[in-house]
N, C-alpha and C positions, 0 to 999 in steps of 0.2 A: 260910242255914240257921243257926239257934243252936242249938247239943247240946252236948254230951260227949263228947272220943273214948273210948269204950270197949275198942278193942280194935285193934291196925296189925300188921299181918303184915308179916313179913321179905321183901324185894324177890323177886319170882319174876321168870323171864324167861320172854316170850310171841314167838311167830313172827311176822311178817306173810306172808300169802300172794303177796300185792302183787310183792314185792322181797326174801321170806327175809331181813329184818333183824330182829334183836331188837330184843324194845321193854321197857324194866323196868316191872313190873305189880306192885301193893301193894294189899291190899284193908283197908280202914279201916271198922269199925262205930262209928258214931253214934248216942247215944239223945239225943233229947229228952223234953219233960216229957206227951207225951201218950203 
């Protein structure tokens, strides 16, 4: 992918159901040229 990050969010933390471990989750927005 080539973009721009646009936008990164501060580390949230997510469960697994699997094994109840955390997992650290970040959500990143990308824009490209289209």
């Amino acid at each position: 992918v080539i973009g721009v990050v646009q936008h990164v969010s501060s580390t949230l933390s997510i469960r697994r159901k699997s094994d109840n471990k955390d997992i650290p989750k970040r959500d990143i927005t990308i824009a490209d040229e289209s």
